[in-house]
DRENSE-924961 format. One record per residue (C-alpha): residue in three letters; x, y, z. Coordinates in steps of 0.001 Angstrom, whole numbers, plus 500000, padded with zeros to 6 digits. Layout:
<recs>
 code     px     py     pz
  ALA      X      Y      Z
...
</recs>
This chain:
<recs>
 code     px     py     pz
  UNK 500000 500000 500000
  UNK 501646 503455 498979
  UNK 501425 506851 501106
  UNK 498544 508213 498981
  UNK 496792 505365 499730
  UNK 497034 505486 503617
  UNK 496959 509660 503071
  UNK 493229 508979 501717
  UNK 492458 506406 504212
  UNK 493823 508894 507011
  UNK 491305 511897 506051
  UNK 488609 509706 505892
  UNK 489516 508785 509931
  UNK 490455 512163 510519
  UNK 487359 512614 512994
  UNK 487008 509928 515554
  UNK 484150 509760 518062
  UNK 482064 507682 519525
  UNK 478878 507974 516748
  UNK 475454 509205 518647
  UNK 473754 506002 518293
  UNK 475993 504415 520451
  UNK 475989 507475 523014
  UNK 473954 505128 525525
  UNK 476098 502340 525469
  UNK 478256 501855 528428
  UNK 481443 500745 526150
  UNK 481607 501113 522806
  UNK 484842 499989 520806
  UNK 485821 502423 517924
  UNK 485885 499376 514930
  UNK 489508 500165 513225
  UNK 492891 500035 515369
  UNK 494132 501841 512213
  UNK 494569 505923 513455
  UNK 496324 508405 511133
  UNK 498703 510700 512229
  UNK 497325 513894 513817
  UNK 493603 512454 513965
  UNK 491074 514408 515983
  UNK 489668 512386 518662
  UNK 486562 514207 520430
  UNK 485681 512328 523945
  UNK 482521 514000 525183
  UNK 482454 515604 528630
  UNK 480697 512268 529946
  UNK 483443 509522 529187
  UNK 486525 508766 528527
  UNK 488649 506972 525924
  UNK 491303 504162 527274
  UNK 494097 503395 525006
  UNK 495231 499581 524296
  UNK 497757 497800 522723
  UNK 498869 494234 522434
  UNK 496511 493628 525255
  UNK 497524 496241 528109
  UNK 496259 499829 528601
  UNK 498142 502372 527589
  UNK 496604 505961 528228
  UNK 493301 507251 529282
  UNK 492444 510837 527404
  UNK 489522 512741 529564
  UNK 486775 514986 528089
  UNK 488267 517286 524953
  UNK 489257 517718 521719
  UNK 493006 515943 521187
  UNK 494764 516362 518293
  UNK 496839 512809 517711
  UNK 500334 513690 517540
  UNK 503462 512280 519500
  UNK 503795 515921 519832
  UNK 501517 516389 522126
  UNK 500244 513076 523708
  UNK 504210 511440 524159
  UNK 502774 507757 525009
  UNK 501621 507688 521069
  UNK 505296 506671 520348
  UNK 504808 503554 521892
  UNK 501698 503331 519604
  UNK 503431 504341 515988
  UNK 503181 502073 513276
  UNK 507013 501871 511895
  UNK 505727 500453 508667
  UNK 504171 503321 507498
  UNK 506932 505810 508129
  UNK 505362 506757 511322
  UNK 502076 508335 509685
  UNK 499543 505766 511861
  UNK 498962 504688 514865
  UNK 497720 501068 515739
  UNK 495412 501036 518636
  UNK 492182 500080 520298
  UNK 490238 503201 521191
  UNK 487612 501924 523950
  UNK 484508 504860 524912
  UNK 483398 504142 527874
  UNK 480458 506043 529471
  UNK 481310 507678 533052
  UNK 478121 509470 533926
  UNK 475329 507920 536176
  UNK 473329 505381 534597
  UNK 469774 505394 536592
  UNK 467051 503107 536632
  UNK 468262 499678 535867
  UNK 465677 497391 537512
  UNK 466006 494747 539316
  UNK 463647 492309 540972
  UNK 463247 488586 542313
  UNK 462655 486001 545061
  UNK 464235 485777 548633
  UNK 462952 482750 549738
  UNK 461063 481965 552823
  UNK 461840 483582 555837
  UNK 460202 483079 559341
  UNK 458669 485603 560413
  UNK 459790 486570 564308
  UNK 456722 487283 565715
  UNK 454508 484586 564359
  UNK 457263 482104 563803
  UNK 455701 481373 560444
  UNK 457648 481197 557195
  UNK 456727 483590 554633
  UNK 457179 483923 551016
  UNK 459413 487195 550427
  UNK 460141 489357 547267
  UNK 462330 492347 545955
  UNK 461776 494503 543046
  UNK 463375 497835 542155
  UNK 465461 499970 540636
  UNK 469707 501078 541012
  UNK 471957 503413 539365
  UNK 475574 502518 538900
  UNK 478855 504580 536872
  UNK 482014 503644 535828
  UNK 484827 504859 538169
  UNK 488035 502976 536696
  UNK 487410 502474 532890
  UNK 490741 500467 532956
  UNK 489460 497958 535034
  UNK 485735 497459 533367
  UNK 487450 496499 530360
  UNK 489900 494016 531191
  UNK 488028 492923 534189
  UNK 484515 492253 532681
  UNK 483659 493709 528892
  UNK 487457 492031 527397
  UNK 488961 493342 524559
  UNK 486174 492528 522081
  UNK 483382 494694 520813
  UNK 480645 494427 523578
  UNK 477104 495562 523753
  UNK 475853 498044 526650
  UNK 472983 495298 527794
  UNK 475544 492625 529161
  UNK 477101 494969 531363
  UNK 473744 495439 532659
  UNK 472475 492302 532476
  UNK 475836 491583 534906
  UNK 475234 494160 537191
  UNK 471335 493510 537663
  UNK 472355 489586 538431
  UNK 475130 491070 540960
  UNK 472968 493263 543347
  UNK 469795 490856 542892
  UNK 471929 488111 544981
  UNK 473768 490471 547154
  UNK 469847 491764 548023
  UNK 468720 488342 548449
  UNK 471650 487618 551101
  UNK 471986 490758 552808
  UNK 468655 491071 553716
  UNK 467550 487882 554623
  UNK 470250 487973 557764
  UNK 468869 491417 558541
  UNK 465589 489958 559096
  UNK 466827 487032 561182
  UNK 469456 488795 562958
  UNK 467504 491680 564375
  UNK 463464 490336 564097
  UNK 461998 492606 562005
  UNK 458596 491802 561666
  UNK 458002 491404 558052
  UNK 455315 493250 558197
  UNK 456800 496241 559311
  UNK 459441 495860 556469
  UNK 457026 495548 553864
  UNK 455775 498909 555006
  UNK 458789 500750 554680
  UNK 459633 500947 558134
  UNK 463534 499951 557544
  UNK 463528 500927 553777
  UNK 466851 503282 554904
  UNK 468474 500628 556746
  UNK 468267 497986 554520
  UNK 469310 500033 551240
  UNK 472169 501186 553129
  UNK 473568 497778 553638
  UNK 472795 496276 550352
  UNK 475055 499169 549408
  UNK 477503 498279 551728
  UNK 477636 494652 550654
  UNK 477537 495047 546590
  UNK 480631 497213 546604
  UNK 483221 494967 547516
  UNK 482018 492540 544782
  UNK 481757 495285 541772
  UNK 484612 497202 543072
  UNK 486813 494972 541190
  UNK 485327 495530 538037
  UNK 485590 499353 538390
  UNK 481938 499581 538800
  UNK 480245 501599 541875
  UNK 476421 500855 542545
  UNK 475284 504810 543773
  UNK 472108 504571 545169
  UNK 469149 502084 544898
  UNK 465517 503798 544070
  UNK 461882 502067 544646
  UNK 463489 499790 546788
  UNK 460683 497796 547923
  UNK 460345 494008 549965
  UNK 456957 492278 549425
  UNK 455270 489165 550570
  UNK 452864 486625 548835
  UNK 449569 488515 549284
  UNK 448128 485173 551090
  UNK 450925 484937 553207
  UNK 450162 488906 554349
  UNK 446787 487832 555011
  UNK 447829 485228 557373
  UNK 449685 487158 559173
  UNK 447117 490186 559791
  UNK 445311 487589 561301
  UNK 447661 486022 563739
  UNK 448915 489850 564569
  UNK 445000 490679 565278
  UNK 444850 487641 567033
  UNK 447387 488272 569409
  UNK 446517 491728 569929
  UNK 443105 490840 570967
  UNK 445312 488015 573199
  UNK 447383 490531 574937
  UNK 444458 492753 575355
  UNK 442336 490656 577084
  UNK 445470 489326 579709
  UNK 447169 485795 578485
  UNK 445822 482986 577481
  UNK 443301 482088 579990
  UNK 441909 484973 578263
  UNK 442022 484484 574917
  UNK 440047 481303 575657
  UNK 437306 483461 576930
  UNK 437578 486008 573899
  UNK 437002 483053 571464
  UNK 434087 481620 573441
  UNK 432620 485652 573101
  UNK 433283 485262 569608
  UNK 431801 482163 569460
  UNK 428744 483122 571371
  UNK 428420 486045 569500
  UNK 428542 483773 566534
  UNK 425459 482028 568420
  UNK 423713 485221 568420
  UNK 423920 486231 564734
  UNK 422769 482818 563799
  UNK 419586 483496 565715
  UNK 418830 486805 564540
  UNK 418722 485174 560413
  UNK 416664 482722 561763
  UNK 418595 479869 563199
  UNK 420972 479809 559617
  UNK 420675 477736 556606
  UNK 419428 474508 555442
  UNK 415130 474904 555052
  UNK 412338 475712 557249
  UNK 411747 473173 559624
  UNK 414941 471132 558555
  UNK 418408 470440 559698
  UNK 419008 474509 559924
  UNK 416987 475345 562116
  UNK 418005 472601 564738
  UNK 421117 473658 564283
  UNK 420336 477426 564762
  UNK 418831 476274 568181
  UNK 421830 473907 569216
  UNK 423604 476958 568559
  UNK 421873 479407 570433
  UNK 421847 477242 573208
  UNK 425734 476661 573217
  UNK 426094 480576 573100
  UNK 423905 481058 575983
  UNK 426114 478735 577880
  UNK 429106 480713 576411
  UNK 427831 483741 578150
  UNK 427192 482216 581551
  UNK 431163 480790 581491
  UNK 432309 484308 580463
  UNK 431068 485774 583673
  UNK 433728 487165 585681
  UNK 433994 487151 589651
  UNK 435101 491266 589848
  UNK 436942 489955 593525
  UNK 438159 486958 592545
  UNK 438897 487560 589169
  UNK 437990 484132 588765
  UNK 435563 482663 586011
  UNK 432358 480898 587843
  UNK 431206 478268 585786
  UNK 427053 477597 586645
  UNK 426328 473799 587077
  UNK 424593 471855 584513
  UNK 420780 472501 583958
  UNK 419377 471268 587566
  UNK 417576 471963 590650
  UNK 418105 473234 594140
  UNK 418082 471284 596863
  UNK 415670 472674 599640
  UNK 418449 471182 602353
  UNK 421288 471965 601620
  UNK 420802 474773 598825
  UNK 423086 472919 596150
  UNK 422523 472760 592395
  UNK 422114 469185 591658
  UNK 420550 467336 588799
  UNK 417204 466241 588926
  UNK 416103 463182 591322
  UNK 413761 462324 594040
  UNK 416999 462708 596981
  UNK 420138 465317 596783
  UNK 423139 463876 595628
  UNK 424957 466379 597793
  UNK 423076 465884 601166
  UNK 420580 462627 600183
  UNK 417636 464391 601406
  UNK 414455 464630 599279
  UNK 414738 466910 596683
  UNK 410963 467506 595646
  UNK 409439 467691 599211
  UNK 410076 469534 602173
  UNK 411298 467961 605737
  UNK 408727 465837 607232
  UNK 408508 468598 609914
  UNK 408084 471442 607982
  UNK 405312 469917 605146
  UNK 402678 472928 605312
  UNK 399969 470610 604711
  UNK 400185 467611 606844
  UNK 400868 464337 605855
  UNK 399007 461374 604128
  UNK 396772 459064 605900
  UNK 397606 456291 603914
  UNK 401187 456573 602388
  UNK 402557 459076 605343
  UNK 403760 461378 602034
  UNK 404039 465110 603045
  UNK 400811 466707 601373
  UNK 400590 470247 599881
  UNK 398454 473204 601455
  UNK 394548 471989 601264
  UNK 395368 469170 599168
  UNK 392435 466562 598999
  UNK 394130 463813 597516
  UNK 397819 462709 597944
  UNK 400222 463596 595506
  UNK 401995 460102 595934
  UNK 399538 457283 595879
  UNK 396343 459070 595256
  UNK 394596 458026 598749
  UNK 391628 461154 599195
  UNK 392377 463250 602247
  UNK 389928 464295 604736
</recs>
């Protein structure tokens, strides 16, 4: 190839700058190694462009117009093509973006963790978004992109995988070490806490790379929405437990809700299931179970005991205890029905010696007329 021909190939490469379609990407690789002597290289106020030959950096130029000579940029020397009487360069010209680049998302599955105040494992997510920039160009290339042409997307594609598993770790031993209740942190509560140390732990694996993750944005940690549910309940649960003093008395606030329950049931009717049919039975059974609720949910004010009323019964005359039904008191064995033999108000039967009621004419026991 003569000198005209690499004179003509050297205006037409004159200009060199990274072309505005590629303005976006992260790296870009100008295509041809081949740079005349005294090219202008632009490098835009955002970037910078990294030098490389036979696989080792060179030089970095900053933000400017740079005219190509050995003149003025002295480590060209070591780039000078001898061949061609020292009119061209032969180097790889990298771009590579050093502004902010915001919202990259990110999003994906922790796993179950237990929840500390339930002790129930839930079903946690992350989803959101991060901004990272290039802080050692140097490093980015020969660390991660290599020395081919590369597009923008794999760099993010990279970075998106990096902080999605340093999430996943870092904040499932937040929640275990210092029981958060998840539902707290799916409120926000610890929203600064926890982005600060995801930030903490992704640097020390990008670092490496010449990569800094800057902030995180919409950083948000859900649950499975049946999962929430669940544990609403338990937390309403064990407010009303707490409220009403241990469990001793939670067993009393479920019988109220139970007899409550009762009540409802009776006010549609006695429920479901036809008139006259199994329903309405169970309506009554029901009823009947929630009026026995409410006698077991009386409270003693002194005591602060729970007096439990004996089964359905009568009194005995005697000794004034609630026993079941019978002719004698299975407390005291005397006769339940009829009054000591010396207190019967109306005498006594001539034929069976039965006490008789006031003016009775016949005897309620064998039927003998009186008088």
């Amino acid at each position: 190839m003569g000198i005209g021909d690499w004179f003509k190939r050297g205006v037409g490469e004159m200009m060199i700058a990274r072309p505005d379609d590629a303005k976006a990407q992260v790296v870009w690789k100008h295509p041809d190694p081949t740079i005349p002597m005294k090219s202008q290289l632009t490098v835009e106020a955002d970037e910078k462009a990294v030098f490389f030959r036979d696989g080792r950096a060179v030089a970095a130029l900053g933000p400017g117009r740079h005219t190509l000579d050995t003149m003025n940029l002295p480590f060209l020397s070591d780039l000078v093509d001898r061949f061609t009487g020292g009119n061209v360069f032969i180097a790889e010209v990298f771009f590579v973006n050093t502004r902010e680049h915001p919202g990259v998302k990110f999003g994906g599955r922790i796993g179950h963790v237990e929840d500390p105040n339930s002790g129930v494992p839930v079903e946690t997510m992350v989803h959101g978004e991060f901004s990272f920039k290039v802080v050692d160009p140097e490093r980015l290339i020969v660390g991660l992109v290599g020395m081919g042409r590369t597009e923008s997307y794999l760099v993010r594609s990279w970075m998106k995988e990096q902080v999605l598993k340093v999430v996943r770790d870092r904040i499932a031993e937040l929640l275990v070490k210092n029981k958060w209740p998840l539902l707290d942190v799916t409120s926000g509560a610890y929203t600064e806490e926890l982005e600060q140390q995801v930030l903490d732990g992704i640097s020390k694996h990008v670092a490496g790379y010449g990569i800094e993750i800057v902030r995180l944005g919409n950083f948000v940690i859900a649950i499975d929405e049946q999962d929430a549910d669940n544990l609403k309940k338990l937390y309403t649960d064990a407010a009303y437990l707490r409220t009403v003093g241990g469990v001793k008395g939670y067993q009393q606030f479920a019988a109220g809700k139970a007899m409550m329950g009762a009540g409802e049931g009776m006010a549609k009717g006695g429920g479901g299931g036809g008139e006259g049919g199994g329903g309405a039975l169970l309506g009554g059974a029901g009823l009947g179970v929630g009026f026995r609720l409410a006698q077991m949910l009386v409270n003693d004010r002194q005591g602060g005991q729970v007096l439990t009323p004996a089964a359905a019964g009568v009194v005995c005359p005697a000794c004034h205890a609630a026993v079941p039904p019978g002719k004698f008191c299975s407390a005291c064995g005397k006769p339940l029905s009829t009054p000591e033999p010396e207190k019967a108000p109306g005498g006594f039967c001539t034929a069976c010696g039965a006490p008789l009621a006031p003016d009775a004419k016949f005897c309620g026991q064998c039927g003998a007329k009186q008088g």
